[in-house]
C-alpha positions as a LaTeX table, in Angstrom:
\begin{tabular}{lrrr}
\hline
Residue & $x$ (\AA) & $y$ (\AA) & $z$ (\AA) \\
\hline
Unk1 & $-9.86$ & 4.21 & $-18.15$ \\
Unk2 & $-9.29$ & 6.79 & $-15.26$ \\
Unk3 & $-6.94$ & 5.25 & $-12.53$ \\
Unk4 & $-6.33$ & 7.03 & $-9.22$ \\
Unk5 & $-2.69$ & 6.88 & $-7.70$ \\
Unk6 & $-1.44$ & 8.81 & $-4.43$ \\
Unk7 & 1.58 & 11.00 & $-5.66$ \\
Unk8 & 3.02 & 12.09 & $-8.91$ \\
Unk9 & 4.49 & 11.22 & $-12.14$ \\
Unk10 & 7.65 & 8.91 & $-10.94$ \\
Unk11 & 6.40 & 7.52 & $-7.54$ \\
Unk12 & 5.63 & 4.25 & $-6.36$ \\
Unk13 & 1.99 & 4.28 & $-7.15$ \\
Unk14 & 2.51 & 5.40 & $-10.58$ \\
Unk15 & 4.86 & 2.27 & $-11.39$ \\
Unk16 & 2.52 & $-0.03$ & $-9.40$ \\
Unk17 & $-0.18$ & 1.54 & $-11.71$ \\
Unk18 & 1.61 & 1.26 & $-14.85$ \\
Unk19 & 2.52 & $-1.93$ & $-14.02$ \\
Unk20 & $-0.76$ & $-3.67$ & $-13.42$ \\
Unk21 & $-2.40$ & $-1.69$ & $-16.02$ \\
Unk22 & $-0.05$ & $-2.06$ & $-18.32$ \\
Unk23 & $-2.04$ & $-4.02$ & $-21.05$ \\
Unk24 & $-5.05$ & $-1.14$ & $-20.94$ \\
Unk25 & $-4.41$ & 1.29 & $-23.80$ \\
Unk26 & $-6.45$ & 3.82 & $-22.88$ \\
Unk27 & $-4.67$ & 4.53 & $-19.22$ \\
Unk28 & $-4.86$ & 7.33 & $-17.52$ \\
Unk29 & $-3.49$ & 8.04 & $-14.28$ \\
Unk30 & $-5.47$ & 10.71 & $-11.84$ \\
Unk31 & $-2.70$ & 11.61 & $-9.43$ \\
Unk32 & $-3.85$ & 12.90 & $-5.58$ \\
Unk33 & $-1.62$ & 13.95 & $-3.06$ \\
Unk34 & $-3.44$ & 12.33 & 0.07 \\
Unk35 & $-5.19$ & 8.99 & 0.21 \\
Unk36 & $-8.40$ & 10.51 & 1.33 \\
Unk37 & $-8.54$ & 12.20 & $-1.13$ \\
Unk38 & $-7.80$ & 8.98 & $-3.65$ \\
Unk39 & $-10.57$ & 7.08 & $-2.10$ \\
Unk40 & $-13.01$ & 10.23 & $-1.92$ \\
Unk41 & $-12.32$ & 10.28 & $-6.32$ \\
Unk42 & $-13.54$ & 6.89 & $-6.71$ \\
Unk43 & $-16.27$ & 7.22 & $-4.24$ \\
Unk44 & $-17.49$ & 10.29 & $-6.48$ \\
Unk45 & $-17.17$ & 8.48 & $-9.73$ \\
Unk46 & $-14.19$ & 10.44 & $-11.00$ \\
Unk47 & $-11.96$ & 7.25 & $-11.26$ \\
Unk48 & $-12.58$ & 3.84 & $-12.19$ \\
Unk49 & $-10.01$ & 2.39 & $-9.94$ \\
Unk50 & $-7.79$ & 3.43 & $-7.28$ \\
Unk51 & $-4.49$ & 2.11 & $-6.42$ \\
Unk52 & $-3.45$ & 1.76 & $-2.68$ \\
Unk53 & $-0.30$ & 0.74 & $-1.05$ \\
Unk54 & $-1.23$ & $-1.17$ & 2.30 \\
Unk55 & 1.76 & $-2.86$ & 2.98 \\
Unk56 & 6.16 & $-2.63$ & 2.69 \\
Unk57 & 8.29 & $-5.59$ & 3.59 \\
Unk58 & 10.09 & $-3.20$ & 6.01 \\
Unk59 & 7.70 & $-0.59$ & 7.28 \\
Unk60 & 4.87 & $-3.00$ & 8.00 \\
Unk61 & 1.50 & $-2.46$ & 6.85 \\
Unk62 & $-0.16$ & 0.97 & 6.03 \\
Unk63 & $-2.88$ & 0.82 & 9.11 \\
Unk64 & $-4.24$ & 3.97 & 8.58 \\
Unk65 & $-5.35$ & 3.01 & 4.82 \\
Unk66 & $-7.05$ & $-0.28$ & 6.29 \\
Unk67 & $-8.88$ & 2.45 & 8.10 \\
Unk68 & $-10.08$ & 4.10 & 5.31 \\
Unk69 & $-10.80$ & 0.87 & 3.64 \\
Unk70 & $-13.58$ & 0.85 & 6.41 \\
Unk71 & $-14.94$ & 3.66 & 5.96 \\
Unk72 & $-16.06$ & 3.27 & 2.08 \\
Unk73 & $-17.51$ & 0.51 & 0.67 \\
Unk74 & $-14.67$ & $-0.47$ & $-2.14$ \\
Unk75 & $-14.42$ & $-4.23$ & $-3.35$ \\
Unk76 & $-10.56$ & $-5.37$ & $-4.57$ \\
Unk77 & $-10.11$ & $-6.28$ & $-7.71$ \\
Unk78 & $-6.77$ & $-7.35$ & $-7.72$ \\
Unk79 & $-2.98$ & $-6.30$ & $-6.30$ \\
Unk80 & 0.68 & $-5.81$ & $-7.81$ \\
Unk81 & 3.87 & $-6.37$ & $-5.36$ \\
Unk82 & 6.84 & $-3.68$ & $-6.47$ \\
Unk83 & 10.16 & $-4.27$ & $-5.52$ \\
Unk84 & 11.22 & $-1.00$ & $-4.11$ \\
Unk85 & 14.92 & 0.82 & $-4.73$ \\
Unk86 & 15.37 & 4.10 & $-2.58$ \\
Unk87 & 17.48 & 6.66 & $-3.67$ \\
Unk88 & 18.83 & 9.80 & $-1.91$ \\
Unk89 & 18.04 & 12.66 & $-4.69$ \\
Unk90 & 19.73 & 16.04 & $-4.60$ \\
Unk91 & 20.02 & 18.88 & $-6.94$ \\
Unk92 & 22.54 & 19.06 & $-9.68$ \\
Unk93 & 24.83 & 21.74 & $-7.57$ \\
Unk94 & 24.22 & 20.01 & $-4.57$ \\
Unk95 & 26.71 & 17.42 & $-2.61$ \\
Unk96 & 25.75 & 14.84 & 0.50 \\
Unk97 & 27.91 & 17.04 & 2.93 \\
Unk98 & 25.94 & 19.95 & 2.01 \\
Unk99 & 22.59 & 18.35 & 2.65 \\
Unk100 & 20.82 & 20.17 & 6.05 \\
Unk101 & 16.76 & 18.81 & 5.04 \\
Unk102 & 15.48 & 15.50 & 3.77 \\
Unk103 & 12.62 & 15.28 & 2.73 \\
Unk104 & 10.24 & 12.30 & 1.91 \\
Unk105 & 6.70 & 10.24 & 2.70 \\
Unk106 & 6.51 & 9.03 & 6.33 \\
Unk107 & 6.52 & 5.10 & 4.87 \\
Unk108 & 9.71 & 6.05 & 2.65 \\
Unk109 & 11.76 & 7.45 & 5.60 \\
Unk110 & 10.85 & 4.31 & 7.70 \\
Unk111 & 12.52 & 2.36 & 4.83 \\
Unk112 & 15.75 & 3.75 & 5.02 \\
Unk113 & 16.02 & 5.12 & 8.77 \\
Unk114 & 19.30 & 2.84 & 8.76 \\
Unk115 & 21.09 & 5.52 & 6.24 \\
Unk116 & 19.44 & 8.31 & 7.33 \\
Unk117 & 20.69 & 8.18 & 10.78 \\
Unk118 & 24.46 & 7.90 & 9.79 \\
Unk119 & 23.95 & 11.84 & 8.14 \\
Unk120 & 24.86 & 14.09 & 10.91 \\
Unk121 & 23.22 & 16.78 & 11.88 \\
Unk122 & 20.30 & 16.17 & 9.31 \\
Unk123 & 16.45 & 16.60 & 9.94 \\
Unk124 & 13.94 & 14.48 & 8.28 \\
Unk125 & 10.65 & 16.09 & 7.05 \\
Unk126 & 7.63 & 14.24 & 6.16 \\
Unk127 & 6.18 & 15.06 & 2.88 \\
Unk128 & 3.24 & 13.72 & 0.83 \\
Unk129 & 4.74 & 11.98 & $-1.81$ \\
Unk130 & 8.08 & 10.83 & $-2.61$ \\
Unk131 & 8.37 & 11.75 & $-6.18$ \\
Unk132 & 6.56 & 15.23 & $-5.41$ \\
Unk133 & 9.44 & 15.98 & $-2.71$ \\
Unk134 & 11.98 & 15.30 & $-5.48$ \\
Unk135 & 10.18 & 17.47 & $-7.99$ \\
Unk136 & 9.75 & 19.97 & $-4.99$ \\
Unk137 & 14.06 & 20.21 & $-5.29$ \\
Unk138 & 13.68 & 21.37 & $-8.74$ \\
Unk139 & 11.19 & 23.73 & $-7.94$ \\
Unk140 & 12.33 & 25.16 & $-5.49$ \\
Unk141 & 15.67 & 25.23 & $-5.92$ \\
Unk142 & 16.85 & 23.30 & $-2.92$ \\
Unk143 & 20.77 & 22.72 & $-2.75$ \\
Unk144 & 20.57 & 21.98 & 0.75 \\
Unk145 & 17.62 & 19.52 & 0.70 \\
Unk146 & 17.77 & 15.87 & $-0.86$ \\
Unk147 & 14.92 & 13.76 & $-1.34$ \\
Unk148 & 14.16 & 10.41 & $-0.85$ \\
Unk149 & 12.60 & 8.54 & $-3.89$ \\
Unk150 & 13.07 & 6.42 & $-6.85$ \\
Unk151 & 16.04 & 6.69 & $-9.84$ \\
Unk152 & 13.38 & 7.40 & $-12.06$ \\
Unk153 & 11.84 & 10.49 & $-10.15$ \\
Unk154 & 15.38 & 11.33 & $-9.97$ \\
Unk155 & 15.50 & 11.06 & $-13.97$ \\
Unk156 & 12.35 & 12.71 & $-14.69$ \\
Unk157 & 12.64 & 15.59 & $-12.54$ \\
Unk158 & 16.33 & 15.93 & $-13.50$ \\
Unk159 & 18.06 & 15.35 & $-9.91$ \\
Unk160 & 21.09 & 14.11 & $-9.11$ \\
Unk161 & 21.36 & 10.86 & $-7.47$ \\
Unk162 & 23.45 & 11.41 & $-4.38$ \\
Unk163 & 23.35 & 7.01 & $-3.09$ \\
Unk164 & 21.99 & 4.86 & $-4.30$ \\
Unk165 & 19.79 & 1.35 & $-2.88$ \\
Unk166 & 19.85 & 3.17 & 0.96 \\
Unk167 & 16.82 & 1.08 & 1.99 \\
Unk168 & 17.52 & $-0.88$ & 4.80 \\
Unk169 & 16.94 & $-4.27$ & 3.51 \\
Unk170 & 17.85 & $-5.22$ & $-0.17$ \\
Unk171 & 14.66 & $-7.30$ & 0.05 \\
Unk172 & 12.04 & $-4.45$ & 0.15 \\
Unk173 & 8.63 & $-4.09$ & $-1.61$ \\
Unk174 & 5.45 & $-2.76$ & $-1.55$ \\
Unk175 & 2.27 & $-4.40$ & $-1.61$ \\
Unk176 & $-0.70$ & $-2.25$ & $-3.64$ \\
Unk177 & $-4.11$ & $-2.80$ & $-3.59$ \\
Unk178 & $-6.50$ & $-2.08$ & $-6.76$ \\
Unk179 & $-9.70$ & $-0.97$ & $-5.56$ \\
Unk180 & $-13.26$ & $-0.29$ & $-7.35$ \\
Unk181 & $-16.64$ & 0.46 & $-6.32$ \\
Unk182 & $-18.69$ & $-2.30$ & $-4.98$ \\
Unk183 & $-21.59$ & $-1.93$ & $-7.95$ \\
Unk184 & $-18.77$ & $-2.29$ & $-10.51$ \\
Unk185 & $-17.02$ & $-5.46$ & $-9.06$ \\
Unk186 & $-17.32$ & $-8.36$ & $-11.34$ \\
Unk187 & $-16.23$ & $-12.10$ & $-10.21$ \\
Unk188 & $-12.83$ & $-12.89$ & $-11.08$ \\
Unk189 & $-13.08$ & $-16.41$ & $-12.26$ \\
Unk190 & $-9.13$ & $-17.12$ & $-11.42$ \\
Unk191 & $-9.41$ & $-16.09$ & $-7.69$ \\
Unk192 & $-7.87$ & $-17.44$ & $-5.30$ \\
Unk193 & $-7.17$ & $-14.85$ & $-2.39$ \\
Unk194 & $-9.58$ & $-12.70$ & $-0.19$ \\
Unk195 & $-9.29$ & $-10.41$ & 2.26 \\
Unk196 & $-11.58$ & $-10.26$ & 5.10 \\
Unk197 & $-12.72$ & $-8.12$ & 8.17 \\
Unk198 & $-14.25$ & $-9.32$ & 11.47 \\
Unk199 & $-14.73$ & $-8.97$ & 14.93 \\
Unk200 & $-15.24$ & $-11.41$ & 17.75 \\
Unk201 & $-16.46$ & $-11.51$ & 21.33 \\
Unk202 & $-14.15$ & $-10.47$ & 24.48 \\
Unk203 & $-14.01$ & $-14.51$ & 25.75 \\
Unk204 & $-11.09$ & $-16.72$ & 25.99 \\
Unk205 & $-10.30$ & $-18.52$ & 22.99 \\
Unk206 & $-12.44$ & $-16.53$ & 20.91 \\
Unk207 & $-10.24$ & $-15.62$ & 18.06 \\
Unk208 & $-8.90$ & $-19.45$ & 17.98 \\
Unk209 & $-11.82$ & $-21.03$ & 17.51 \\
Unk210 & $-12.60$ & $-18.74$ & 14.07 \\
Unk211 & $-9.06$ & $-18.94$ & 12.63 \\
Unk212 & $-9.25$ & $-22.96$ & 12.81 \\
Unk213 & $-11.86$ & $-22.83$ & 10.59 \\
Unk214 & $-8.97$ & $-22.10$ & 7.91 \\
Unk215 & $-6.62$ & $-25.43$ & 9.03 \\
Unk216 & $-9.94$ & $-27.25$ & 8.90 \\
Unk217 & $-10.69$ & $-26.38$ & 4.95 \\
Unk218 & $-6.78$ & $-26.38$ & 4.32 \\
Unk219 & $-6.76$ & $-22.46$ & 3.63 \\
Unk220 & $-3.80$ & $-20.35$ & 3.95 \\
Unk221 & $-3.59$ & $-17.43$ & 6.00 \\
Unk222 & $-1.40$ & $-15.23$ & 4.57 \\
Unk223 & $-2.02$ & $-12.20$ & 7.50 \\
Unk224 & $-3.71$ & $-10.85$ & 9.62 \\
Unk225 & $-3.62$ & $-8.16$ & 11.83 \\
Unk226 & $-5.85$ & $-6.21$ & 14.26 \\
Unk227 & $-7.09$ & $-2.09$ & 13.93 \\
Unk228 & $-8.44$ & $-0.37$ & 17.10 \\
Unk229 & $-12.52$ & 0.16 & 16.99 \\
Unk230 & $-13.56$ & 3.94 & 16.88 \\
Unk231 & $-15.81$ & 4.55 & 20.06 \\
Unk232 & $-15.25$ & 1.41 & 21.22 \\
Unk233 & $-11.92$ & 1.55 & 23.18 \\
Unk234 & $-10.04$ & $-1.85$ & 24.05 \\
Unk235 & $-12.10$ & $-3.56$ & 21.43 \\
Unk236 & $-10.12$ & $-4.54$ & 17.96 \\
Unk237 & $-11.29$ & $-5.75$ & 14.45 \\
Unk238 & $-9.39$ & $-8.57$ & 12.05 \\
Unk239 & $-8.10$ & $-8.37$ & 8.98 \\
Unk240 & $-7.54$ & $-11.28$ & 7.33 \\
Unk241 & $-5.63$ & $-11.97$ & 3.80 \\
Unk242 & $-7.03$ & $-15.68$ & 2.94 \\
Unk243 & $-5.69$ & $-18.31$ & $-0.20$ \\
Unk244 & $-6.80$ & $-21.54$ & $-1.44$ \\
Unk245 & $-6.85$ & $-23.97$ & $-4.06$ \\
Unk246 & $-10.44$ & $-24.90$ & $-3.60$ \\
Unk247 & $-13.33$ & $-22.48$ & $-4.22$ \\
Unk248 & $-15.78$ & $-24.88$ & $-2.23$ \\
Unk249 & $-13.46$ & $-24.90$ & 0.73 \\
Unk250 & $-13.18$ & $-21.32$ & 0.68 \\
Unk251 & $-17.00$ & $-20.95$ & 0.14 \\
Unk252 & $-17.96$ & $-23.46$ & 3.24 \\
Unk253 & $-15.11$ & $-21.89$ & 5.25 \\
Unk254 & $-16.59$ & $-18.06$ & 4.80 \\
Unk255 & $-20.39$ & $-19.32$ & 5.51 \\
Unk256 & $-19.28$ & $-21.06$ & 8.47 \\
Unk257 & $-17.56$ & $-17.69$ & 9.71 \\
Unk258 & $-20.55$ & $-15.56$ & 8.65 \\
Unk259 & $-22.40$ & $-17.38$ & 11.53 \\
Unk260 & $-19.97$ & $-16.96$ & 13.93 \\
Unk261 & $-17.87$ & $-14.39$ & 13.76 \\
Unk262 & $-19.51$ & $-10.69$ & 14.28 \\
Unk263 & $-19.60$ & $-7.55$ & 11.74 \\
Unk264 & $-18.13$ & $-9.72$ & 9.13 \\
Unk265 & $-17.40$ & $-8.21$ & 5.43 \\
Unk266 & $-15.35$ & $-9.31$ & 2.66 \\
Unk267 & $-13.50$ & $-7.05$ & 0.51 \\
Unk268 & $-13.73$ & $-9.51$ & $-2.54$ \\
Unk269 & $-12.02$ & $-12.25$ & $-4.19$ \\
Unk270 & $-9.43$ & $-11.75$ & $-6.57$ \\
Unk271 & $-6.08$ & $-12.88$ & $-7.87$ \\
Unk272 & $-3.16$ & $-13.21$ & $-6.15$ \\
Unk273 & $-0.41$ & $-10.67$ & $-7.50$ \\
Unk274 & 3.22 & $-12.17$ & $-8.96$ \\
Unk275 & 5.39 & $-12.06$ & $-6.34$ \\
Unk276 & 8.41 & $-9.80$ & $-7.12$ \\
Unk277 & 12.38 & $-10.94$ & $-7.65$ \\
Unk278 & 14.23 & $-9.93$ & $-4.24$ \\
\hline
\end{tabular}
């Protein structure tokens, strides 16, 4: 089983992988350094799933990915929540007052801008992946640049962990999608979550009158949030995380918006991922 992550050995996506995976015994993890270029792998048949973050309890969600989602025609098979520990990473010679550069991915940084701003006289690149910008140390031989990433990338790539748990909130994780192609999807018989995509018209009360479909069936909606329409400025699409207890309630609701609502599409029904220990 070929499973695409974005980043390397060590990162977030790899644990999230491992993690929901982790009773397949013939795993192996595809690593890709953009998520483009994660999606583009399973469009081509060179992975059987992908594995997406879309979402952090402290950097919001990943909007750019949701725009991707778009763009392909991927069903969801399922998501894992990981509880996520940053860690400033340095080489072994290396000491915080000596750091000038750290490095890390865009959603990483975001998580610990608290810390970072209290090093003086420090600038913040943006990198890829965080596990690849603490392997990038070793490398390299960086003294003066420190990483943001996990203890384990730290461990693996043989870095020295300069502070530890310098995300801003001790309550921080990541939510990760598992994607698939649409022809592959199979019905999860345990569902009970969806996520959906729609648009409705410019009049007052517009949105309102489709999300109270969901109080009437006594569905749960879990988010939602808008993403701008390419070509079509001032004009916004929905995206909609759904749960439920009843499948016929769910199934009503979804025909009901099908007739109303415009451009609809559902990403699939799957099961809702353990919540994580904060």
């Amino acid at each position: 089983m070929k499973v695409g992550i974005q980043g390397v050995k060590a990162s977030f996506h790899d644990l999230a992988a491992r993690k929901y995976f982790s009773k397949a015994p013939d795993l192996e993890l595809i690593e890709h350094l953009s998520f483009p270029d994660l999606l583009d792998g399973l469009k081509s048949k060179d992975l059987d799933f992908a594995v997406m973050a879309v979402e952090n309890a402290i950097a919001g969600s990943i909007l750019s990915n949701y725009g991707l989602m778009e763009n392909h025609d991927f069903k969801i098979v399922g998501e894992v929540f990981v509880k996520i520990e940053m860690a400033l990473l340095g080489h072994k010679h290396s000491d915080i007052q000596n750091i000038k550069v750290v490095k890390s991915h865009p959603m990483a940084l975001l998580q610990c801008q608290k810390y970072l701003r209290s090093l003086p006289n420090v600038q913040l690149v943006e990198s890829d992946d965080t596990a690849q910008s603490a392997k990038d140390i070793v490398v390299n031989g960086e003294v003066h640049t420190a990483a943001v990433a996990s203890v384990l990338a730290g461990d693996e790539y043989g870095l020295k962990v300069l502070k530890k748990n310098i995300e801003t909130d001790s309550a921080n994780f990541t939510r990760f999608l598992v994607l698939c192609r649409k022809e592959d999807f199979k019905q999860v018989e345990s569902a009970n979550k969806s996520s959906i995509r729609f648009e409705v018209k410019h009049d007052p009360g517009s949105l309102a009158k489709v999300l109270a479909i969901f109080d009437a069936y006594e569905i749960n909606m879990t988010k939602i949030h808008s993403l701008p329409i390419l070509g079509r400025p001032y004009h916004y699409a929905f995206h909609v995380d759904l749960e439920w207890s009843s499948l016929d309630d769910y199934t009503s609701a979804i025909k009901w918006l099908e007739g109303r609502a415009l451009n609809f599409s559902s990403y699939g029904e799957y099961k809702s991922g353990e919540k994580v220990l904060l």
